[in-house]
C-alpha positions as YAML, in Angstrom:
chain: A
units: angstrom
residues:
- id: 1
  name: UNK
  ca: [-16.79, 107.66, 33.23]
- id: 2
  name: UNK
  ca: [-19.09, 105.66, 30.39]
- id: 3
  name: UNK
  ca: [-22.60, 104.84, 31.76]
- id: 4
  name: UNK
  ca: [-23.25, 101.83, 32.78]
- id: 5
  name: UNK
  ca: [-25.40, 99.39, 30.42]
- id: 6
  name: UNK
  ca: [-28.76, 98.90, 32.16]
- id: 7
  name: UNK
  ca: [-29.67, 94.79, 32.71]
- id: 8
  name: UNK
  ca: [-33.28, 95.17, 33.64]
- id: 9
  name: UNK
  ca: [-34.39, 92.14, 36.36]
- id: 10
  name: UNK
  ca: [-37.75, 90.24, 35.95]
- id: 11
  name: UNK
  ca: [-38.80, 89.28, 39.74]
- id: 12
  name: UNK
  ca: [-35.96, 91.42, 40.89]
- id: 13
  name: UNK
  ca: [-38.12, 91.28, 44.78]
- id: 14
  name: UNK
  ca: [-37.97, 87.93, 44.23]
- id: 15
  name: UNK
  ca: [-35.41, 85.13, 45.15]
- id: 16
  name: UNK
  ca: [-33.95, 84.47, 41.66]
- id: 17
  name: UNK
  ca: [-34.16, 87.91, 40.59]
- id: 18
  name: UNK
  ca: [-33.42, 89.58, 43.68]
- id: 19
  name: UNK
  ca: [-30.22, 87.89, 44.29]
- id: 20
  name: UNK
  ca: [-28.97, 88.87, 40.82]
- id: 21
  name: UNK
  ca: [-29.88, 92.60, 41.52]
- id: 22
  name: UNK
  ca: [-28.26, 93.07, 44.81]
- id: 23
  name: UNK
  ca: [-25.29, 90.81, 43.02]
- id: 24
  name: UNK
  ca: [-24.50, 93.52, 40.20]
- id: 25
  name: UNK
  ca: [-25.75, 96.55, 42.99]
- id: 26
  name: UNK
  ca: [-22.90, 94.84, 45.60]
- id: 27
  name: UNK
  ca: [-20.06, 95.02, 42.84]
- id: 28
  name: UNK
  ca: [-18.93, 98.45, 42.56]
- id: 29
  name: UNK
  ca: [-16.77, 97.61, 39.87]
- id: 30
  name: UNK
  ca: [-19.41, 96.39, 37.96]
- id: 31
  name: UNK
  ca: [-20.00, 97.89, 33.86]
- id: 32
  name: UNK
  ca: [-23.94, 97.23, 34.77]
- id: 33
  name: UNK
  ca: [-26.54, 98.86, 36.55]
- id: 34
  name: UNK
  ca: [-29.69, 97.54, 37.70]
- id: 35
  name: UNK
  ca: [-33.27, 98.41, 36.52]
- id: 36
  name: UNK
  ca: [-35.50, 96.08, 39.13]
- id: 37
  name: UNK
  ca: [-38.91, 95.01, 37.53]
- id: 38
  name: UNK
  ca: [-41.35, 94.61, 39.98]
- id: 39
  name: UNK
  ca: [-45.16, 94.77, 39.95]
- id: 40
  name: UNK
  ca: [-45.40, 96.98, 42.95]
- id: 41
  name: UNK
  ca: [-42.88, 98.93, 43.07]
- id: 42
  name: UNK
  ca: [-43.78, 100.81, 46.53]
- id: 43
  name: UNK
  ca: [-43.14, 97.70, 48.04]
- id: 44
  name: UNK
  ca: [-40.50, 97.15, 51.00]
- id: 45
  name: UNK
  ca: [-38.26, 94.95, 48.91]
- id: 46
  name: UNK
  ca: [-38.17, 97.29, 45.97]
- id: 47
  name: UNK
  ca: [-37.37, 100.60, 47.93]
- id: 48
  name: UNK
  ca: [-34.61, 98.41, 49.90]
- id: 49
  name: UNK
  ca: [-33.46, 97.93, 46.24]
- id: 50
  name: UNK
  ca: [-34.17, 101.55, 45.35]
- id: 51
  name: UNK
  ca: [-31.54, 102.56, 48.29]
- id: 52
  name: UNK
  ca: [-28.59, 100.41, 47.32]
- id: 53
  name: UNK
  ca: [-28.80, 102.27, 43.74]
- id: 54
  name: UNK
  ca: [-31.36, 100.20, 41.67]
- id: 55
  name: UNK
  ca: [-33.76, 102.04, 38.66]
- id: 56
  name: UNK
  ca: [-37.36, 100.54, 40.22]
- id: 57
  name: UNK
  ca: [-40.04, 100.37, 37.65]
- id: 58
  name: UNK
  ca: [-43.20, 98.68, 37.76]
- id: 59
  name: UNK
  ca: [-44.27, 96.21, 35.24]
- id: 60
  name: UNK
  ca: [-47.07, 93.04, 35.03]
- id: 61
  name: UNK
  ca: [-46.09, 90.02, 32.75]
- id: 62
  name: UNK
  ca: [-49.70, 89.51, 31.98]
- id: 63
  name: UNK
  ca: [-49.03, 93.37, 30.19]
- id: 64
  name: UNK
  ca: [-46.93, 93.47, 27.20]
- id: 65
  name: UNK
  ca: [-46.89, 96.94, 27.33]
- id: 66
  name: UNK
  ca: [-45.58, 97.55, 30.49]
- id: 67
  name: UNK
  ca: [-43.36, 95.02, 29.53]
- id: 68
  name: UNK
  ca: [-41.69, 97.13, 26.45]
- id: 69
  name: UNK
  ca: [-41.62, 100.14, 28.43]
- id: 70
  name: UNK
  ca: [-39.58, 98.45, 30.99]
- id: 71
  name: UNK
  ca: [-37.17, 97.18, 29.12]
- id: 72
  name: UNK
  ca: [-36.65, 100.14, 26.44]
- id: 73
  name: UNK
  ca: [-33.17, 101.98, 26.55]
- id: 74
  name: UNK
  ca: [-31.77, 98.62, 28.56]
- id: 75
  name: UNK
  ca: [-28.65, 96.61, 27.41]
- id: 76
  name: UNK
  ca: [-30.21, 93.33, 28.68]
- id: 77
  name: UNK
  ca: [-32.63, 91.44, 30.68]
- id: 78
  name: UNK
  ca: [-32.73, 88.44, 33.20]
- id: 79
  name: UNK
  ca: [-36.26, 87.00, 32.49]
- id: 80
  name: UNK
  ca: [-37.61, 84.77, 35.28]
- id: 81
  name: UNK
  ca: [-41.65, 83.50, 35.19]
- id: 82
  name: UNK
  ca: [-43.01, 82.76, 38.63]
- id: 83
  name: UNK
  ca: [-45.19, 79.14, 38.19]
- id: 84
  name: UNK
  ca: [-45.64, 78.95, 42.36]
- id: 85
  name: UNK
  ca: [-47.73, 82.19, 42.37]
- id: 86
  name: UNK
  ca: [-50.90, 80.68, 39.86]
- id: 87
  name: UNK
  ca: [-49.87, 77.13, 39.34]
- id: 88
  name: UNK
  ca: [-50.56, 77.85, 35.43]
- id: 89
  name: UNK
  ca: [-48.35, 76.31, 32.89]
- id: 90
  name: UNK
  ca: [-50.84, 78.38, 30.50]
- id: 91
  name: UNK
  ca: [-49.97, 81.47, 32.05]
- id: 92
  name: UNK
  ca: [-46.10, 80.46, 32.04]
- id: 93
  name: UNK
  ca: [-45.98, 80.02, 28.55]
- id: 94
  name: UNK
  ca: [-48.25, 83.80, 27.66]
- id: 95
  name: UNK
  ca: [-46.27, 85.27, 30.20]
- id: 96
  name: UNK
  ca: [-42.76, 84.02, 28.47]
- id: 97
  name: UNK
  ca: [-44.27, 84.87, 25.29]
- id: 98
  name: UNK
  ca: [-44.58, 88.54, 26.74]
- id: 99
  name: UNK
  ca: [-40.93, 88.36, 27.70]
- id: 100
  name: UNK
  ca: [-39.37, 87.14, 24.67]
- id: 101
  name: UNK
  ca: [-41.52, 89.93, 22.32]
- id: 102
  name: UNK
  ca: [-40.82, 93.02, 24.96]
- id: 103
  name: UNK
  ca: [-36.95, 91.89, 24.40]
- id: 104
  name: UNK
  ca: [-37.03, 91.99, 21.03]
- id: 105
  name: UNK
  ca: [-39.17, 95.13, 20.44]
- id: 106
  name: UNK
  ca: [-36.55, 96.70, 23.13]
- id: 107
  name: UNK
  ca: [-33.65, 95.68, 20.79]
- id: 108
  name: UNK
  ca: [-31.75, 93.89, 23.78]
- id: 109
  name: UNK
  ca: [-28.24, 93.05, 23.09]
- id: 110
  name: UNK
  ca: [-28.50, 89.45, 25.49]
- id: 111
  name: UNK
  ca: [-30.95, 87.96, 27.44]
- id: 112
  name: UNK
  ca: [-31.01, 85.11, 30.17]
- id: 113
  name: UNK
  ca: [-33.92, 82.87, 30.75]
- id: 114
  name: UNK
  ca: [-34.72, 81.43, 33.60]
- id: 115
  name: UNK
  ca: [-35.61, 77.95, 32.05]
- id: 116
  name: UNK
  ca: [-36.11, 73.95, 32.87]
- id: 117
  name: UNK
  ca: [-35.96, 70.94, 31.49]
- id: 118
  name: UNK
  ca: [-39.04, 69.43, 28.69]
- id: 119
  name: UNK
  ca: [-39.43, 66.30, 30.64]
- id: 120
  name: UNK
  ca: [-41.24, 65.17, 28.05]
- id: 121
  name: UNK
  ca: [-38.85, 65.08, 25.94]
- id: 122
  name: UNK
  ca: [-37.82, 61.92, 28.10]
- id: 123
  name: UNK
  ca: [-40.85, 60.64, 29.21]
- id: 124
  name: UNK
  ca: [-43.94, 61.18, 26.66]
- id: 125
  name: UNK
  ca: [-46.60, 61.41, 27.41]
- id: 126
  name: UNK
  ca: [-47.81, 57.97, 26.74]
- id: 127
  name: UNK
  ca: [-45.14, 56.68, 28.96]
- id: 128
  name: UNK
  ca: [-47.15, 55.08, 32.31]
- id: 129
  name: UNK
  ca: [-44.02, 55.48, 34.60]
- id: 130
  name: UNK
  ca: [-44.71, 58.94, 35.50]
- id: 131
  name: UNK
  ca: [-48.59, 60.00, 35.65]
- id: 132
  name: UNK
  ca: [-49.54, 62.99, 33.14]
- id: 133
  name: UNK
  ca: [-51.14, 65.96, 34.85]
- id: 134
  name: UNK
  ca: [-53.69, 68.12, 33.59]
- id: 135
  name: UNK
  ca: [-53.70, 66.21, 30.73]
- id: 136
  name: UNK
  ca: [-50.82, 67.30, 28.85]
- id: 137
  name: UNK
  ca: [-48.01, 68.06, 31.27]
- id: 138
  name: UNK
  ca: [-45.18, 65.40, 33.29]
- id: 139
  name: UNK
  ca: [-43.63, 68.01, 35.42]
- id: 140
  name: UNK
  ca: [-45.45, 70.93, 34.62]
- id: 141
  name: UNK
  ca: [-43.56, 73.74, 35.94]
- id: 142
  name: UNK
  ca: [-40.70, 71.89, 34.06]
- id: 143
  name: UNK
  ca: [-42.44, 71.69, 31.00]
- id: 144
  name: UNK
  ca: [-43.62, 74.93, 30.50]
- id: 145
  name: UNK
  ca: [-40.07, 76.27, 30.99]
- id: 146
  name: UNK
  ca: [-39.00, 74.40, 28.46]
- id: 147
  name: UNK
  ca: [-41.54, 74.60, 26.02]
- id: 148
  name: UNK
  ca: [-41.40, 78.66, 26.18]
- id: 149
  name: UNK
  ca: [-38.13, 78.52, 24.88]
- id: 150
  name: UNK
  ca: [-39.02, 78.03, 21.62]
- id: 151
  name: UNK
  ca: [-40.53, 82.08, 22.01]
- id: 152
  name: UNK
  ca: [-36.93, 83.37, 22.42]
- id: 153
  name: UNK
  ca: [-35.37, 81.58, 19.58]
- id: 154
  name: UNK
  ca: [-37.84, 82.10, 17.15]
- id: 155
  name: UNK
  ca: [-37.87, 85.82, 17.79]
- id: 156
  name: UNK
  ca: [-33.77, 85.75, 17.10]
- id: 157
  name: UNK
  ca: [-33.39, 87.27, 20.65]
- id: 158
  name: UNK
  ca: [-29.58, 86.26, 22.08]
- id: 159
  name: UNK
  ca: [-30.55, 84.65, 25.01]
- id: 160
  name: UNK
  ca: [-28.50, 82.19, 26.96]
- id: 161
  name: UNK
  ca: [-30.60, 79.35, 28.64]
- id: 162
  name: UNK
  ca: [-30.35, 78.73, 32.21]
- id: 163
  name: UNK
  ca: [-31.21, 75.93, 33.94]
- id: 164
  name: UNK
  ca: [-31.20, 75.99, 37.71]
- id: 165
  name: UNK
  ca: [-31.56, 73.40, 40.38]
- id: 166
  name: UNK
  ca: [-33.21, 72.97, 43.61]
- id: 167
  name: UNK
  ca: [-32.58, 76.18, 45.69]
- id: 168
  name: UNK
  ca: [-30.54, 75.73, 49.23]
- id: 169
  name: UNK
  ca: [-33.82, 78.83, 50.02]
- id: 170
  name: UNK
  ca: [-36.74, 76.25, 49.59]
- id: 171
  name: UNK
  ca: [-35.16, 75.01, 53.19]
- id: 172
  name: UNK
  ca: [-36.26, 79.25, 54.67]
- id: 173
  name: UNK
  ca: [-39.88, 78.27, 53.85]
- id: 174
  name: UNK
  ca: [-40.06, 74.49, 54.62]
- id: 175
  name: UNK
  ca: [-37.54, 72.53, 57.28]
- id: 176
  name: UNK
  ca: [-37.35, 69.75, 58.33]
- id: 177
  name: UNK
  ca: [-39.89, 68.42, 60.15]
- id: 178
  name: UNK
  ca: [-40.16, 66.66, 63.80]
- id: 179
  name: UNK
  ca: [-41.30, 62.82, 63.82]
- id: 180
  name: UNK
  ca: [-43.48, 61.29, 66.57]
- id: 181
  name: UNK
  ca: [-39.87, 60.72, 68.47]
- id: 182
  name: UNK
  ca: [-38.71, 64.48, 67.97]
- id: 183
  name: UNK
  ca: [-36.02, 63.37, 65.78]
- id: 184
  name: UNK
  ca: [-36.06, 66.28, 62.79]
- id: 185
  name: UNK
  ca: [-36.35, 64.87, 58.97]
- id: 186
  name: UNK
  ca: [-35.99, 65.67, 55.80]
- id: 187
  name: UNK
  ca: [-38.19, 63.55, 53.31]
- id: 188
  name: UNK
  ca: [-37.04, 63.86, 49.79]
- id: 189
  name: UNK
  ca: [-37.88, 61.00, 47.67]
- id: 190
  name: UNK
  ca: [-33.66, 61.48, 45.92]
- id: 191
  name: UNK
  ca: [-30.58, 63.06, 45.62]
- id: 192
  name: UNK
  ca: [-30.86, 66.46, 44.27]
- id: 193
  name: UNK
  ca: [-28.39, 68.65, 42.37]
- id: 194
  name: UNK
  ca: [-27.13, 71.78, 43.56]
- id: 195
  name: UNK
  ca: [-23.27, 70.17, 44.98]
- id: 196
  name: UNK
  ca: [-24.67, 67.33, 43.40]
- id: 197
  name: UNK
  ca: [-25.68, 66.06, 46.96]
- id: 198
  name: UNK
  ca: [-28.13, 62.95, 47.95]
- id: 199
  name: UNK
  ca: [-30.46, 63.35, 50.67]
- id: 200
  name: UNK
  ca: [-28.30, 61.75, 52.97]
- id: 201
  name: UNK
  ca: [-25.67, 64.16, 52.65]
- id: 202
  name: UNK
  ca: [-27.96, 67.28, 53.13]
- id: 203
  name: UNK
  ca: [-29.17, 65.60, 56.30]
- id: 204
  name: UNK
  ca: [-25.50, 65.20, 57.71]
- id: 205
  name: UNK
  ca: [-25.18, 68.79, 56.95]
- id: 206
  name: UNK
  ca: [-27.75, 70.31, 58.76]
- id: 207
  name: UNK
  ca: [-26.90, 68.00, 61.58]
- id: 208
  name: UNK
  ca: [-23.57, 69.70, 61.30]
- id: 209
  name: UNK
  ca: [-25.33, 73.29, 61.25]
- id: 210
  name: UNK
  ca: [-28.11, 72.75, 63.79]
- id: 211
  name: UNK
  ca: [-26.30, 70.82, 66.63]
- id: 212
  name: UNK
  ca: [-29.26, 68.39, 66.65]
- id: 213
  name: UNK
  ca: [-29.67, 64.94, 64.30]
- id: 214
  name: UNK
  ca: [-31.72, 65.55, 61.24]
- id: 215
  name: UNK
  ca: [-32.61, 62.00, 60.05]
- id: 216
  name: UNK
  ca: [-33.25, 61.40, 56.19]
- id: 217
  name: UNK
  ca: [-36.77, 60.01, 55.41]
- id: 218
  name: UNK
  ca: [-36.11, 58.40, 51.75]
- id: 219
  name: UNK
  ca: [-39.68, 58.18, 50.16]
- id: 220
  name: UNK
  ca: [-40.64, 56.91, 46.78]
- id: 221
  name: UNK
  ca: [-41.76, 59.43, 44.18]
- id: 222
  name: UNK
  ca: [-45.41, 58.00, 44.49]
- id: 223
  name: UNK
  ca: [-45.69, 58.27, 47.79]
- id: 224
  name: UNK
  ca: [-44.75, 61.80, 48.02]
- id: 225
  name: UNK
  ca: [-47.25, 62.52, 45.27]
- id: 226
  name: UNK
  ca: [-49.76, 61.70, 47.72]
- id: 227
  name: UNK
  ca: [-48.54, 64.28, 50.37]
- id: 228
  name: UNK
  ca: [-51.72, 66.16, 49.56]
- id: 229
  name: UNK
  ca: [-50.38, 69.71, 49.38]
- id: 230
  name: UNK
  ca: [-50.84, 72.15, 46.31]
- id: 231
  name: UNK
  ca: [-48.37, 70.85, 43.53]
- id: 232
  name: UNK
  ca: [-47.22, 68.17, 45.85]
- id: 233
  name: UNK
  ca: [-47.78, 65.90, 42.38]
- id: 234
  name: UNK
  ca: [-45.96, 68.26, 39.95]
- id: 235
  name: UNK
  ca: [-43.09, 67.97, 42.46]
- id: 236
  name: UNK
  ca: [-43.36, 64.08, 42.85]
- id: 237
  name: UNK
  ca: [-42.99, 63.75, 39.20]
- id: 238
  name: UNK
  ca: [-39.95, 66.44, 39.37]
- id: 239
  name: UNK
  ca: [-37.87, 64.25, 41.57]
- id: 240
  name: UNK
  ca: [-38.84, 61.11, 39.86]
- id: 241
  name: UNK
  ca: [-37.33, 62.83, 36.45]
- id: 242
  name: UNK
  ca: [-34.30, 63.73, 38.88]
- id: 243
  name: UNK
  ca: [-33.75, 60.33, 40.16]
- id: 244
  name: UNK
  ca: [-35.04, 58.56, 36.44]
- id: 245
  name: UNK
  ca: [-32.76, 60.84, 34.38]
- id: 246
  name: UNK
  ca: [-29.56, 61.58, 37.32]
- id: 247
  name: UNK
  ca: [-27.07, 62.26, 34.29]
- id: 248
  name: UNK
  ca: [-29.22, 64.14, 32.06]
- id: 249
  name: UNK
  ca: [-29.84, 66.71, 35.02]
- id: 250
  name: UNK
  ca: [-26.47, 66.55, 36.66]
- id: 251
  name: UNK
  ca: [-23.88, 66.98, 33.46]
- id: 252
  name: UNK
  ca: [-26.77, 70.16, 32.46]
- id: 253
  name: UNK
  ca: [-25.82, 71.26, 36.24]
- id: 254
  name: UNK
  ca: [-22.36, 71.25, 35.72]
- id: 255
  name: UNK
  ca: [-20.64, 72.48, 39.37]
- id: 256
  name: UNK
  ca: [-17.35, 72.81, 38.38]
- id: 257
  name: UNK
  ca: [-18.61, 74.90, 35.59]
- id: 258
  name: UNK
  ca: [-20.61, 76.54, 37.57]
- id: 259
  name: UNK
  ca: [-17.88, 77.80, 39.75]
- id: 260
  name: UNK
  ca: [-15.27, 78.73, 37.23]
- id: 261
  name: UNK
  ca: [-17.96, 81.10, 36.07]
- id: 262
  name: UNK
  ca: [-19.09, 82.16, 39.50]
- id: 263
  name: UNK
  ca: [-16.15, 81.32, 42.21]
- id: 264
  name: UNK
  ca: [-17.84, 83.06, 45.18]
- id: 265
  name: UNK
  ca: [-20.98, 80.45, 44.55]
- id: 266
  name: UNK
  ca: [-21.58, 78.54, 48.34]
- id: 267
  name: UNK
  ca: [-21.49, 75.08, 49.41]
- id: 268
  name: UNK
  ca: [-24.40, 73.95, 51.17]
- id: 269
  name: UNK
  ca: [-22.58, 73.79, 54.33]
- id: 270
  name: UNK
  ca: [-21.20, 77.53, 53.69]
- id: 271
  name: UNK
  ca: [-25.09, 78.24, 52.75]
- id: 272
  name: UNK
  ca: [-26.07, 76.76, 56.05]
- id: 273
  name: UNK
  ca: [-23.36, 78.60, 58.26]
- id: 274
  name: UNK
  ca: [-24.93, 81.91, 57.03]
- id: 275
  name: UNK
  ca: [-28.66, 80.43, 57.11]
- id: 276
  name: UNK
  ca: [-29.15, 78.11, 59.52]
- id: 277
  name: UNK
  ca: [-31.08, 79.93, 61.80]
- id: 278
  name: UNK
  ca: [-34.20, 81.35, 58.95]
- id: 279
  name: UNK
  ca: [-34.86, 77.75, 58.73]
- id: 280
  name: UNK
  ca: [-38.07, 76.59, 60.81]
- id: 281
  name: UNK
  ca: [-37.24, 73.12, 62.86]
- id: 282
  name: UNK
  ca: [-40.63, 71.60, 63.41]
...
């Protein structure tokens, strides 16, 4: 039997990352195995990896080292950068700098990048409809992404770009919320991508999942930039590009594309069926 060609996951305790790895561990006809990057490696998520068959090896993306050792002897690489842990797009960009040179001093044969959208390639920066943050950025943790891809090409490392949407996850780690009349709500100031759904929709279908009415609270981008939490701004400006720029950020998200490549990929009412009950109702 040939061995199997080694993709070594980036954030592989993560959600993006860790979703790929048990992906490739669950398919035992699979021609790849799994070498999970982690930064602690003795950690309950990386031995749970460790005993469904994953490689675990530790690595920092602040250490370009560690990096190269990680990924030496591997066929490929899913590269993911993790903005929500330092709110940095300074640190995205050095640590997808670190990525793109451990690739190609590891020789890898294909790599995928975790990537968004440049919003500034569609609103500059001297364009008053969207505020600039810290003084050079529209959606930062957009931007970033976007602007680090530049590291991959110009190192010549094959590396398909991949540009994901909201995740049906955020919903574990934030519900929806109850109002002053105990109604639950979900305030999103638009429709987001994913089945290409508006907020409406997503409210029907956790109605659907919880047995209770979830109401949708339809907010302006401004106002939700005011919600006061860390990178509640960023995220104001990320759904105003959603809403501003719908067919830029839809036709990039293409769904039927999506599942000719990947048929077992769930609806958010499939999502919910399996999920509904890790969300918090408040």
């Amino acid at each position: 039997m040939p061995e199997k060609k080694i993709i070594a996951v980036v954030g592989a305790t993560g959600a993006q990352g860790g979703g790929l790895a048990r992906a490739i561990l669950a398919d035992t006809d699979s021609e790849f195995a799994v070498r999970a990057i982690t930064r602690d490696a003795n950690s309950g998520k990386a031995k749970a990896l460790e005993a469904l068959g994953a490689e675990v090896v530790s690595a920092d993306l602040d250490d370009l080292e560690t990096l190269k050792k990680a990924f030496a002897g591997a066929y490929g690489a899913y590269c993911v950068t993790f903005y929500w842990a330092h709110f940095s797009p300074e640190k995205e960009l050095a640590h997808a700098k670190n990525l793109a040179a451990a690739a190609k001093a590891a020789g890898l044969r294909h790599v995928i990048w975790s990537t968004l959208e440049d919003t500034r390639k569609w609103v500059p920066l001297s364009d008053d409809r969207m505020p600039t943050l810290m003084g050079k950025y529209k959606v930062p943790h957009f931007d970033a992404k976007g602007e680090a891809d530049h590291f991959f090409a110009d190192l010549g490392v094959p590396t398909t770009y991949l540009l994901a949407s909201f995740f049906w996850e955020n919903f574990i780690g934030s519900g929806p919320k109850k109002g002053p009349d105990g109604t639950l709500a979900l305030t999103l100031p638009i429709g987001v991508a994913g089945e290409h759904l508006t907020g409406s929709e997503m409210a029907a279908a956790m109605s659907t999942a919880f047995g209770r009415t979830v109401r949708f609270n339809d907010v302006p981008p401004e106002v939700f930039r005011g919600f006061g939490f860390p990178g509640a701004d960023d995220l104001g400006n990320m759904f105003q590009f959603y809403r501003d720029f719908e067919k830029v950020c839809n036709d990039t998200r293409d769904v039927a594309r999506t599942r000719s490549l990947a048929p077992g990929v769930l609806s958010f009412g499939q999502w919910l069926e399996k999920n509904a009950s890790r969300i918090p109702l408040e």
